[in-house]
C-alpha positions in Angstrom: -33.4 27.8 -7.0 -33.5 24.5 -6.2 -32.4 22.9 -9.6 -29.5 25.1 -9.3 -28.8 24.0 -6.0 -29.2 20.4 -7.0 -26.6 21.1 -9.7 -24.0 22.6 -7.9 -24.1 19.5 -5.4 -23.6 17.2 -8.9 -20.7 19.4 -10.1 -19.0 19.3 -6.8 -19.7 15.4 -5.9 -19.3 13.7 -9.1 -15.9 14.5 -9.7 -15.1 13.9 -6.4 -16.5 10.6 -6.7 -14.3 9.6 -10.1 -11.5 10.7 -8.1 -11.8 7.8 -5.6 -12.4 5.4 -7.9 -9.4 6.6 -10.1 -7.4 5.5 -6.4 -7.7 1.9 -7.6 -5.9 -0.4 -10.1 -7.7 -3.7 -8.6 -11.3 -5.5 -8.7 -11.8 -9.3 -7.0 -15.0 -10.4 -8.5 -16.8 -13.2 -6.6 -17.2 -16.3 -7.9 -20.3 -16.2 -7.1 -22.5 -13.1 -6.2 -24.6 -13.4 -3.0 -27.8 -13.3 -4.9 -27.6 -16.4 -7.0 -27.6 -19.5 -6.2 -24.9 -21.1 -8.0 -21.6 -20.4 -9.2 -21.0 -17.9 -12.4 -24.5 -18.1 -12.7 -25.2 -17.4 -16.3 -21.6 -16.5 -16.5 -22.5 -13.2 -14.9 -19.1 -13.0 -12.1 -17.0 -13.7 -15.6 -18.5 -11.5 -17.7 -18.4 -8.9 -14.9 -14.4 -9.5 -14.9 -14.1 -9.1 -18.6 -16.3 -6.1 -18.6 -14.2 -4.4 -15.7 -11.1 -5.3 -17.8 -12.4 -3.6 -20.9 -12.5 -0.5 -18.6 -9.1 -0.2 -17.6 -9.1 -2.3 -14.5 -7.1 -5.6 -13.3 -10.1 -7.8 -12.2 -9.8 -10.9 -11.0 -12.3 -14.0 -10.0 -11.9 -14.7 -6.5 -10.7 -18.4 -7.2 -8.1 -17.5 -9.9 -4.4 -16.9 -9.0 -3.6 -13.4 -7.8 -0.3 -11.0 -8.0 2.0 -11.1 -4.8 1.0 -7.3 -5.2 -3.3 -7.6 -4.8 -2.8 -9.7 -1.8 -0.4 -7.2 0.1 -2.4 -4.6 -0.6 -5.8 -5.3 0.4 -6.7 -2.1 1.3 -6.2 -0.9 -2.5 -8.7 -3.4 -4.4 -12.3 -2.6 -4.6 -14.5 -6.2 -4.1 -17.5 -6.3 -6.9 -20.7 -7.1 -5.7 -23.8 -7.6 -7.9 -27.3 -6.4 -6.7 -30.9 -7.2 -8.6 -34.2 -5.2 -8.7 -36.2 -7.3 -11.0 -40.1 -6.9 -12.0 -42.5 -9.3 -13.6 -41.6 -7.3 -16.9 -37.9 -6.5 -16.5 -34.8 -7.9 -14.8 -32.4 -5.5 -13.6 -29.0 -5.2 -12.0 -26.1 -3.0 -11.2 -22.6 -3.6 -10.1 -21.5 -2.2 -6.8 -17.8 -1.6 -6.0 -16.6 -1.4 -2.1 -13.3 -1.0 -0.2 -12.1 -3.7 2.2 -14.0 -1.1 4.7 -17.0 -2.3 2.9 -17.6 1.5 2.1 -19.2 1.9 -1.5 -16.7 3.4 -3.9 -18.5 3.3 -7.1 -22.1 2.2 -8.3 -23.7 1.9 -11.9 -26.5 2.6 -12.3 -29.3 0.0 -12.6 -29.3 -1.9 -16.3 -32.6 -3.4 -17.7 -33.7 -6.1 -20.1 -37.1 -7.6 -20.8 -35.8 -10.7 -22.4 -37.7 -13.5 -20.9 -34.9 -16.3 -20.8 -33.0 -15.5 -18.0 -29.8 -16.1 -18.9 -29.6 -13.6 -21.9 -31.8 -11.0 -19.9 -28.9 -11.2 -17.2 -26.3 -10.7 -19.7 -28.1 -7.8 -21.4 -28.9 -5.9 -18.2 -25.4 -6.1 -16.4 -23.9 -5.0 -20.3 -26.6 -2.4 -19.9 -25.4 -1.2 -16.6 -21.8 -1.3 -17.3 -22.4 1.4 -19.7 -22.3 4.0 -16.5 -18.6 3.3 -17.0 -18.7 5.3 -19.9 -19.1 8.6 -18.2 -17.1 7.2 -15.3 -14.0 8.1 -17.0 -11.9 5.8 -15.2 -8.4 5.7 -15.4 -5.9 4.7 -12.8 -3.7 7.3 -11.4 -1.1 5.7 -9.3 -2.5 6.5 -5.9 -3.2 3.3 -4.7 0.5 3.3 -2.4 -0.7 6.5 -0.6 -4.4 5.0 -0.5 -3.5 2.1 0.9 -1.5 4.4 3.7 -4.6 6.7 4.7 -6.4 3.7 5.7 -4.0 2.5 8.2 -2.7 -0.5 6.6 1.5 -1.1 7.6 3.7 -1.2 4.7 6.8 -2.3 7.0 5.6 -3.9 9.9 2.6 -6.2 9.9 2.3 -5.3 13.2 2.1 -1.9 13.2 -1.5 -2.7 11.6 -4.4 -1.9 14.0 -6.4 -3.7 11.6 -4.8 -7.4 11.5 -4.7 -9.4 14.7 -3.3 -12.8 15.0 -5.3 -15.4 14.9 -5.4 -17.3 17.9 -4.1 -20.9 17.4 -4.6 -24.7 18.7 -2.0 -23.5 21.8 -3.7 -20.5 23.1 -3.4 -19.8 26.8 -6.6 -21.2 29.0 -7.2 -17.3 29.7 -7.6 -16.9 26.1 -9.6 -20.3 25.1 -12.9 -18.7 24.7 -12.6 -16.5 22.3 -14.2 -16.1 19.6 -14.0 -14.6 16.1 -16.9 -13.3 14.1 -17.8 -14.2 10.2 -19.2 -11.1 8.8 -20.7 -11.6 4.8 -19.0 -10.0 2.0 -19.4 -10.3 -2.2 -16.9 -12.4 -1.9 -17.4 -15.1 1.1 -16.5 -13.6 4.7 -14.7 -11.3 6.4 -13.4 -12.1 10.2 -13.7 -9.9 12.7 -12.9 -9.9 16.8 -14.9 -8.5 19.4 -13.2 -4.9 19.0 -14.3 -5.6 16.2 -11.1 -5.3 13.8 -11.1 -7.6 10.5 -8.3 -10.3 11.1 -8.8 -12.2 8.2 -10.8 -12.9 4.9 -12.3 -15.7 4.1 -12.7 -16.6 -0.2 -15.9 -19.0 -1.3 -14.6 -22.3 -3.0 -16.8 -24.3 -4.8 -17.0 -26.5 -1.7 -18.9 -26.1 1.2 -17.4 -25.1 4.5 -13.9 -25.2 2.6 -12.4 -21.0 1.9 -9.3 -19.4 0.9 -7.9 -18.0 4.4 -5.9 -14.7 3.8 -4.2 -13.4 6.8 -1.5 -10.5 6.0 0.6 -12.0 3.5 0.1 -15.6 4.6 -2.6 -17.7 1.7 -4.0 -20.6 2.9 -7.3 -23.0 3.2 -9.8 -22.5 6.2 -11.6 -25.1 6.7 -13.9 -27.7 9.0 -12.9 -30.7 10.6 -14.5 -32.8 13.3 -16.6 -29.5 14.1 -13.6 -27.5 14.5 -12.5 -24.7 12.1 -8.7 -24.9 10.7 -6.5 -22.7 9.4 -4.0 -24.8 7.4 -1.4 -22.6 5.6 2.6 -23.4 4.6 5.4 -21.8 6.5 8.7 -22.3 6.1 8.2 -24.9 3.8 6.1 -26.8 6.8 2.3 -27.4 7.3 0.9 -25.1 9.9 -2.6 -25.5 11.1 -4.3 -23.6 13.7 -7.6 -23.8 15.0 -10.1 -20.9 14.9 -13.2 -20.4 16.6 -15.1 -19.0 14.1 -19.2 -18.2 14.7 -20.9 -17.5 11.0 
């Protein structure tokens, strides 16, 4: 009774869970994952992009160039992460995909290698794991407009958001002076959050410290430290804005 039980709960949740995942045409993979140390380590966040491409999706590294249409519609990427349950005998990984809710959408399962050099026992784990795609049967269906609807993000109005606020800049009232904004870890650098809390903002790693790509709505731009203030320099209008941001990490 209980096998059959177990069963039914497969049948019913599986396809549900292809579904969701069918909801995306997007992937930002991190430059680098928030278990290594360094950069592409062992080429893992570029082999992770080609591998998503191979299955159907648009992936992209989180430093690369991205279409006018992945940055207005946040809410309809899934963000890669990478996560590692290695043994003395084998190393093991799986790739984990999330919503800019930070709600898991898809996972592999875990993929194993026992070769001792660590950068080919990397490589042939995360191949190993990618292989889940196999059954995944991913292919995109269209729905990311109507996805990107349900979770409240404003096709028209930025303003009619309720989860962008603006970021408060270098001429904020006195009343208002105090505030702070939260930086809350993601795969791919930090997302910022107010005291509600409602994400504002995302900050992208750069290769240099305490130096991001700042994306606010539509608006692309650098975040970063100066004279132990935080800055948010962007272009508008053809001029250089910069705003300051007090940010706690």
């Amino acid at each position: 009774m209980k096998k059959v039980l177990l069963i039914l709960v497969w049948l019913v949740t599986v396809p549900a869970f292809a579904q969701s995942l069918n909801n995306y045409e997007y992937v930002i993979v991190p430059i680098k994952f928030e278990v290594m140390k360094e950069d592409d380590r062992y080429h893992l966040n570029t082999l992770t992009k080609m591998l998503l491409q191979k299955y159907g999706f648009k992936s992209y590294l989180s430093n690369e160039e991205m279409p006018v249409e992945v940055a207005n519609k946040r809410c309809s990427i899934l963000y890669a992460s990478l996560e590692v349950d290695n043994s003395f005998f084998a190393t093991k990984v799986k790739i984990v995909l999330k919503d800019c809710k930070e709600q898991v959408v898809y996972a592999t399962n875990f993929g194993s290698s026992r070769e001792k050099e660590y950068a080919l026992g990397y490589n042939q784990a995360l191949r190993e794991a990618f292989k889940s795609f196999d059954t995944a049967h991913y292919k995109y269906n269209g729905s990311s407009a109507s996805a990107e609807g349900s979770l409240g993000v404003a096709t028209e109005s930025p303003q009619a958001d309720p989860s962008i606020a603006p970021v408060m800049s270098a001429n904020v009232p006195e009343t208002t002076s105090e505030l702070f904004f939260f930086a809350q870890p993601i795969a791919s650098g930090f997302q910022i959050v107010d005291s509600e809390p409602r994400v504002i903002m995302r900050l992208f790693n750069t290769s240099q410290k305490n130096v991001f790509i700042g994306l606010r709505g539509d608006t692309y731009g650098v975040v970063i430290s100066k004279n132990g203030q935080w800055l948010f320099e962007y272009y508008e209008a053809g001029k250089l804005v910069t705003e300051t941001m007090k940010i706690r990490f």
